[in-house]
Every structure is written in structure tokens, then in C-alpha cells.
N, C-alpha and C positions, 0 to 999 in steps of 0.2 A: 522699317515703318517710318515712313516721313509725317512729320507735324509739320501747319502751318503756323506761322506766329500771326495771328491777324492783327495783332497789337502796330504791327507797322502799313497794315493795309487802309487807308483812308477814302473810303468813296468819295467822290464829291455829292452824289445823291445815294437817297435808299435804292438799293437795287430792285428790278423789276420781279414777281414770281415766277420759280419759274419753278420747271419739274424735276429739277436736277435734284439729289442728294448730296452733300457733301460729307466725307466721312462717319462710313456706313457704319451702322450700328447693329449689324444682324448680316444672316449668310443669305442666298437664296434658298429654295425647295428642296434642293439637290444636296444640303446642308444637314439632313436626316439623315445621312449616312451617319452620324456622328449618334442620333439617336439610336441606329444599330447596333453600333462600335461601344456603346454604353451598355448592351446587352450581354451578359456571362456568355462566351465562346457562340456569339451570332457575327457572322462578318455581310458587309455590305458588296453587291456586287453594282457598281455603276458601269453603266450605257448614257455616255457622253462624250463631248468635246475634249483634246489632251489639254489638259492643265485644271481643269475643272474640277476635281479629286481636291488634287495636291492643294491648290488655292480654300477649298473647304474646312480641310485638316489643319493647312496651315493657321488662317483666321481663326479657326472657333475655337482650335485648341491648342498651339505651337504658342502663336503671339496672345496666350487671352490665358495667362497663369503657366505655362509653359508644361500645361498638362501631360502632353503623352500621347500614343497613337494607342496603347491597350493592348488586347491579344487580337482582334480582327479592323483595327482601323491602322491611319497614317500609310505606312508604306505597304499595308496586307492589302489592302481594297486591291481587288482586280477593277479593271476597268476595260473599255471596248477601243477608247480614245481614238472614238466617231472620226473618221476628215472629209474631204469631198467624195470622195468612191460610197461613202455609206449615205450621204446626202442626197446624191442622184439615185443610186440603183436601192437604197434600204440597205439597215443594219443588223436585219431579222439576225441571218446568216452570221453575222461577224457577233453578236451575240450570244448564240445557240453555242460557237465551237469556245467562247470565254468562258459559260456556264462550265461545259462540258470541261474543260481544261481545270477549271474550278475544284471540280467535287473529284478531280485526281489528284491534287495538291493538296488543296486545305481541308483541315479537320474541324468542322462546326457541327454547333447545334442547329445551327438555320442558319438558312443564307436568305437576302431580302434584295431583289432585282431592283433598283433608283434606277429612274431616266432623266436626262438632262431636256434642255430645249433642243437638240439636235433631233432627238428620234421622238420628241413629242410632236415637234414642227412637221415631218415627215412622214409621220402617221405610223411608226413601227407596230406590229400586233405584238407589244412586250407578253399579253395573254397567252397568246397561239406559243410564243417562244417556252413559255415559263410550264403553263400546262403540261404537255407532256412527261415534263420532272416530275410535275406534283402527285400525277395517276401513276407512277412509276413508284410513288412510296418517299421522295426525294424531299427534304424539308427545307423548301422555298417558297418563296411569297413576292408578289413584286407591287412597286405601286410608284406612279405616273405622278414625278416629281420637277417637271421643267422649273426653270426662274420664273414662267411667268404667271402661275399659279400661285406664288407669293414666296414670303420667307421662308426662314427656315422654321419660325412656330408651325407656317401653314406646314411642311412637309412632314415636320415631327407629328403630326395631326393622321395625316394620311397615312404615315407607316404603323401606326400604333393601331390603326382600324385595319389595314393589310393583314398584319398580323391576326389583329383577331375575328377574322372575317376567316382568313386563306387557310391559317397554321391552326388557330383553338376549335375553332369550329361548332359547331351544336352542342350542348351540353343539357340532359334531362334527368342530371344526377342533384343530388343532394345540397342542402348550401350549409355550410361550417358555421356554427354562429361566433367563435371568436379570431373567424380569420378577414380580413378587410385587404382591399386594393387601394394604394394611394397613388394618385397621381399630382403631379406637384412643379417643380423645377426641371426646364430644359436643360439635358443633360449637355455639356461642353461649352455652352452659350454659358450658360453661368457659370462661374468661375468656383464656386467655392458648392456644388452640385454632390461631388462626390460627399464630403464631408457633412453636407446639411441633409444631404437624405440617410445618410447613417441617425445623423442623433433624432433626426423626426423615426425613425424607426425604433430606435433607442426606448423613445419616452411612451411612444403607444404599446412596447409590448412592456415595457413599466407596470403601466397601470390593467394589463393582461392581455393584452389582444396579442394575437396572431399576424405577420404583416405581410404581403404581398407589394415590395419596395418596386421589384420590375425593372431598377436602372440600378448601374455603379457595384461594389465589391461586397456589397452585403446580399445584395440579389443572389438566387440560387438559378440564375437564368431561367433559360425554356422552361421549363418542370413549374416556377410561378406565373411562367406566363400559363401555360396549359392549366394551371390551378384558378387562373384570373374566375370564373365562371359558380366555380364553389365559393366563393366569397361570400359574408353576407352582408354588406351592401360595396360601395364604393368614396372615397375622401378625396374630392377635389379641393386642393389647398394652394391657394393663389385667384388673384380677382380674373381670370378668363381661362388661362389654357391649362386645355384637360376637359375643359365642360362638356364638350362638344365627343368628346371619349367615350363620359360617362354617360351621358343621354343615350347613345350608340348600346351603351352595356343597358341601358334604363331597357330600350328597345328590344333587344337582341334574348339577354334572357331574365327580364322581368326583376333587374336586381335595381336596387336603390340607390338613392348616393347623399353624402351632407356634402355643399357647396362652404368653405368657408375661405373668405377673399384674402384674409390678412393673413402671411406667410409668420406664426409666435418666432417674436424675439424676444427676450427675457422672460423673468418667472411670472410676472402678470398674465401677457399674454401668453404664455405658455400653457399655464394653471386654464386660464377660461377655456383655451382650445381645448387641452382631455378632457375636461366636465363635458362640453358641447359635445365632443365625442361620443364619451360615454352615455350622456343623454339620449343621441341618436341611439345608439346602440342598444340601450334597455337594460343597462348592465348593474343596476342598482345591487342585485345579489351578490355582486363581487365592490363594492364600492369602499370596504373596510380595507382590502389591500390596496387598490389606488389612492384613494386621500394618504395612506403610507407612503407611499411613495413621491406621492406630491409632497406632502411635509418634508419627507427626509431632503428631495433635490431644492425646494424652497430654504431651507435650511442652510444647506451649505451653499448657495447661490448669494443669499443675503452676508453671510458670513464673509466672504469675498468681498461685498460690498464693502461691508463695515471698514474692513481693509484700507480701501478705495479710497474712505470719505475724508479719511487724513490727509491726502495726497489732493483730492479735490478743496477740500477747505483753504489748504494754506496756498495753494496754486488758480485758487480760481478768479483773479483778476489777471490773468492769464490766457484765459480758456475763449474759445470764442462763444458768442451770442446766438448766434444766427448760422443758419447753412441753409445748404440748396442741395435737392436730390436730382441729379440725371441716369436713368436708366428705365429697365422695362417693370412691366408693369407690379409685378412679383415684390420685387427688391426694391422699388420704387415706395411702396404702399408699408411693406414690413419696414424698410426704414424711418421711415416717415414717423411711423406709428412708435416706434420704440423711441427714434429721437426729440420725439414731445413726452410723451407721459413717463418715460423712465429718466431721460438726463435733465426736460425741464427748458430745453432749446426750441428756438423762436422759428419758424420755418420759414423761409426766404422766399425759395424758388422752390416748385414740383415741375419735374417734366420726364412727361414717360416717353420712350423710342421706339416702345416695340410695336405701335400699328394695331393696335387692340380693336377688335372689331365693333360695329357703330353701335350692336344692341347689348356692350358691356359698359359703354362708356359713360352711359347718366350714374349707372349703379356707381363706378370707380370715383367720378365726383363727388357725389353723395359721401361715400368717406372717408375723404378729404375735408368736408364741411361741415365733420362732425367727427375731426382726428380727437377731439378731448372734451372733456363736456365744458372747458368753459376757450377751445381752440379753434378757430377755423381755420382754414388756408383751399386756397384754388391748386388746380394741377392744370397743367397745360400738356396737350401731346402734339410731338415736335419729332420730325423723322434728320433733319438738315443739322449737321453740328454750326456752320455759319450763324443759320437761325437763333439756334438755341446759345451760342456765346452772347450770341446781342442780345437776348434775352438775359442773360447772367449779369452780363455790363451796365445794362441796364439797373437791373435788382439792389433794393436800399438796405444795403448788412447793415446799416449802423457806423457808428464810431471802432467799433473792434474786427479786426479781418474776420473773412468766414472760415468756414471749415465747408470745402466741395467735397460731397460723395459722386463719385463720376465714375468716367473712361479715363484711359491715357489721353485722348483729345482734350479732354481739361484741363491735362500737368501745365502747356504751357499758360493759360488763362488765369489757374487760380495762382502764380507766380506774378501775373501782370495784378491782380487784387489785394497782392499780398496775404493770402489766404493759405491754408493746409489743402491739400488733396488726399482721400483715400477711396483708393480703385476699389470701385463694388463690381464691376460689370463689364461686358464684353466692348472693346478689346481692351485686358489689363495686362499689360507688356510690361511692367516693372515690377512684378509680384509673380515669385514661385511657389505654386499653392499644390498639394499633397493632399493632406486630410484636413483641411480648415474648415472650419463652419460656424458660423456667424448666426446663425438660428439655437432655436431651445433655450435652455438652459445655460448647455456648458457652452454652446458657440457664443451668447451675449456677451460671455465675459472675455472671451477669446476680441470680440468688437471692440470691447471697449477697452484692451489693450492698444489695437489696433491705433484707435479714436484718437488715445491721450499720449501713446510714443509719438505718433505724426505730428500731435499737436503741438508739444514740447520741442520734437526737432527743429519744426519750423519754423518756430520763435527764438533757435537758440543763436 
């Protein structure tokens, strides 16, 4: 992965707009294979161009924490790797014999048919193809993923409705009242996905609920997805993606959902998110076990703290003032949020990447302009890393370096500001991440490890 240094690039004028992107910050459509590949024994079967797989896996998850392929993604994906013979005459056929080749090889719970731009362009009937299997009893699903439908949020969107449109199907059974669906974090694009949808899982069944995670090692794969419908409502957590899921579930079988934007970091926000929870949920007759459990993890959360505050007192004309956040919108807003009202830091710069669609975007300013009751700050969204440096170079840290939460595209920028870097977000190429998480409870403190070893290096 090459970096530019723009530090030696000197325009004579600002440059014109243009449509380009520079140093992408997200996959295309076709990039949900990875949201399959996040599903217990689901593998993805792609109908595209050669190299288009491998470049998905490699990006979202090789160079971005050096995640892993799993047990059905990286080198399992079968693929069709479309060339000109299938461009002229159709890739129906050269599809049909990959499925088939497929379901002799590999042992899955589902398989989920992605198309590229090649057989989207083309007009391939993936339907005509895929059918067959499905009347035959075969657990497949396909859904029409070219680049030019959008990112990879857009395709993680489409496969998640594939599924449960194709695979869950009708349900006119019963709904569980202490079992909930969360939809939350895109699996592989976030870097620390595995580990934050553990402890968000963690804390809701704490305080009693039942969970339906759906992604990553805690998931009981298919069997929660097939459960998705008995739920009794659904938890969109993060300010956009997912909404569009649950409305779908709102539709589909009359089930509910709480909307909550901000991704809890630390025990504050952690604490308000299960109250709201449980609020929704009506769970007051169980409320003597929860507040236990909130005390007990408040408890030994602050207790850590206490720890901390030695290490902060005598070190903190040391510590930076100000930062800036680059990433999507999730991690963007969760940061944000915890690095004002928990550490007490000045907000610089906001800027989200991930292309949030136009009727989430007032709401996402709105809180931003009301991150603390006595904070405001603006967010800008910004797809061009070009852009968004001169934007950074821009931005007045003060008298003391900043601290960047970014990508690898900012290692070399916040080295020209004399600042800290730590990689929150896709592509993180110098961090090898396992079970890390940076949300709840226990990931805050995991953060703020994170925060003040980077800190301290970089100063030393």
C-alpha cells in the first residue's frame, strides 16, 4: 500500500473539482461478500470480473487490521471471473456450472450469489440462475451488487434484505419478548467489528435480554438469522446504517425498532444506552437485576479509572488538547462523543467518509452541535483524502500537537503536524486486531490504553 507524502506536493493554485477520489475509503457493492463471510458457515459465491474478490478481501480485511478470510471468505469465495466470452454471449451458463460446482465442494449454511458490474451491465437473469436451487430446497439467496449501485454499506444493505426476503421468509409465529435483533457495525470495514459486537452483546444480555448479534464469533449463524422475525423489536445502533433493514423488518413482519445514533463508549454512555433500551423494551419488572449489573460494570470501570488519574495528573502537560476525527459515520460520532465528555478534549476537525445518505445528514449535525451541553463542533463529510488533509492543515490544534484518530492515509500527515495517530478505521494497515473493542465498557478502557501508549510514544 503506497502513501502519498503531499507534504512535498505544492500546487501553484487550489486545484479544480473534480470527481475523482483519492485514497478510497470504503469497498464497492460487491464488498458484501465480506458481510457474508461475517456470517457462521455462510460463504459468498461471486459472479464478476478476475480480480475483483481478491481486491475486496484484500482491502476490507487483509490491509484493514490484518483480519482473516474466516471459514467462507479470502481464498473460499468461488468466483465466475467473468472475461469477454461472458460479456458478449452472457454469464447465465458459466455461473449456473460455479453454483453447481459449489454445493459439491463446500459445506455451508447458505450460500448468497453477489454480482459485479460485469453481469449487472449485461443484464445476466442472476434470478433465473439462483431459482432453481432455491425450489430444489438449496439455501441460496442472491442480490445484484455491481460498483455502481454504491459502496460497500450500499451492498451490505442489499445482502442483509436478500437474506431476509429469500432465505427467513414469512413468519406468522410468535415474538419472544426478551430476545432483540441488533444491527450495528459493518462487519470487516470496521476494524475492531468483531470485538465491539461481542461486548455490545455482552452488556444487553447483562441487564437480560436475549441477542440476536447476526455477525462475527458470537453469532449462532443461520438459526439467528432464521430467528431474526421472533424478535421483539429490533436496535439500530449507529446514526444511518441498519435503518433502512429495520424499516424493511418494520414492514415485513410488523416488528419495531429503537434508532439509537451514538455507537456507547464508556460507562456514561453506556449506562444511558441499556436504560433507553430497557425503556423501549418495557422491562421495568426485571429492572432490579439490570441497575446490578450496571453498578457492578460501573464499578470496576471507574475503579480503572481511578488507576489512570495518577498517570494523567502528573503527565498531563504532555497530553494533547485537541484532535480531529476521520472516519465513517458510526465511529466518527462514538468518538467524538466519548472524546469530549469523558477525556475533556477540544474537538478540531470532524469528518465522516462514508457517504451517508442526504436524509440522515441534518440529524448527524444536529449531534455534533450538541456533542455536550456546554460543546459544539461542526462535522463535515468528505469522500477525497486530498481534500480532507487540506482540510486537517488547515485546522487550528493550538500550541500543543494533536492527537489524529484516522486511517493509515493520515500516519504520514499527522508526522508532518507533529501529532499522535491512532488508526480507528478502514484501511488500518499497522494494527493487528483479534478481539479488540473500543466500545462498552470494557473496550473504553481498552481505548484509552490505546490513546495514551500512542501518546506517550510519540512524544518520547
Amino acid at each position: 500500500m503506497t502513501l502519498i507524502d503531499h507534504a512535498s506536493i505544492k500546487p501553484a493554485a487550489a486545484p479544480a473539482k473534480t470527481n475523482s477520489i483519492e485514497q478510497i475509503r470504503y469497498g464497492c457493492a460487491i464488498g458484501a461478500q465480506q458481510t457474508v463471510a461475517a456470517i457462521p458457515r455462510a460463504i459468498p459465491i461471486t459472479h464478476c470480473g478476475p480480480g475483483c474478490t481478491d481486491k475486496q478481501f484484500m482491502n476490507l480485511s487483509f490491509y484493514n487490521g490484518f483480519q482473516g478470510g474466516g471459514y467462507g471468505g479470502g481464498a473460499v469465495i468461488p468466483s465466475t471471473n467473468a472475461s469477454e466470452r461472458e460479456v458478449i454471449f452472457g454469464g447465465g451458463e458459466r455461473l449456473d456450472e460455479l453454483i453447481d460446482a459449489a454445493l459439491k465442494i463446500l459445506d455451508a449454511d447458505l450460500f448468497v450469489v453477489l454480482t459485479g458490474c460485469i453481469s449487472d451491465l449485461v443484464g445476466d437473469d442472476i434470478g433465473g440462475v439462483v431459482s432453481p436451487y432455491q425450489k430444489r430446497g438449496v439455501p441460496i439467496v442472491y442480490a445484484e451488487t455491481g460498483g455502481f449501485r454504491g459502496n460497500n454499506f450500499t451492498g451490505h444493505e442489499l445482502v442483509t434484505r436478500a437474506i431476509i426476503d429469500q432465505h427467513v421468509g414469512p413468519y406468522e409465529g410468535t415474538r419472544d419478548a426478551d430476545l432483540v435483533n441488533v444491527w450495528s457495525l459493518l462487519p470487516y470495514h470496521n476494524t475492531f467489528w468483531r470485538g465491539d459486537l461481542t461486548e455490545i452483546k455482552r452488556v444487553l444480555e447483562g441487564v437480560g435480554l436475549r441477542v440476536n448479534i447476526l455477525f462475527g464469533p458470537e453469532s449462532k449463524g443461520i438459526s439467528e438469522w432464521k430467528a431474526i422475525p421472533k424478535a421483539a423489536f429490533n436496535i439500530v445502533l449507529g446514526p444511518w446504517l441498519g435503518v433502512a433493514t429495520a424499516r424493511h423488518l418494520e414492514a415485513k413482519y410488523g416488528q419495531p425498532f429503537l434508532h439509537v445514533p451514538a455507537l456507547p463508549i464508556g460507562a456514561n454512555a453506556t449506562t444511558a444506552f441499556l436504560r433507553q433500551v430497557l425503556a423501549f423494551a418495557g422491562r421495568k419488572r426485571r429492572s432490579a437485576r439490570a441497575e446490578a449489573f450496571i453498578a457492578e460494570e460501573e464499578a470496576r470501570y471507574y475503579k480503572y479509572l481511578e488507576d489512570f488519574s495518577d498517570f494523567y495528573a502528573e503527565y498531563w502537560w504532555g497530553l494533547p488538547a485537541k484532535f480531529a476525527v476521520v472516519g465513517d459515520a458510526t465511529y466518527n460520532l462514538a468518538l467524538t462523543n466519548f472524546l469530549v465528555n469523558q477525556l475533556g478534549l477540544i474537538p478540531g476537525k470532524q469528518i465522516i467518509t462514508d457517504n451517508p445518505p442526504e436524509e440522515f445528514r441534518a440529524g448527524i449535525v444536529e449531534h455534533y452541535r450538541h456533542i455536550a451541553d456546554d460543546v459544539s463542533t461542526d462535522v463535515e463529510f468528505e469522500e477525497d483524502s486530498y481534500t480532507i488533509h487540506q482540510k486537517l492543515r488547515a485546522t487550528d490544534f493550538g500550541h500543543k500537537a494533536p492527537i489524529i484518530f484516522g486511517t493509515t492515509w493520515e500516519r504520514d500527515l499527522a508526522k508532518e503536524l507533529k501529532g499522535a495517530i491512532v488508526e480507528v478505521g478502514f484501511p488500518t494497515s499497522y494494527e493487528v486486531v483479534l478481539s479488540r473493542s473500543y466500545v462498552g465498557y470494557r473496550g473504553a478502557l481498552t481505548l484509552l490504553e490505546k490513546i495514551y501508549t500512542t501518546t506517550v510514544g510519540a512524544s518520547a
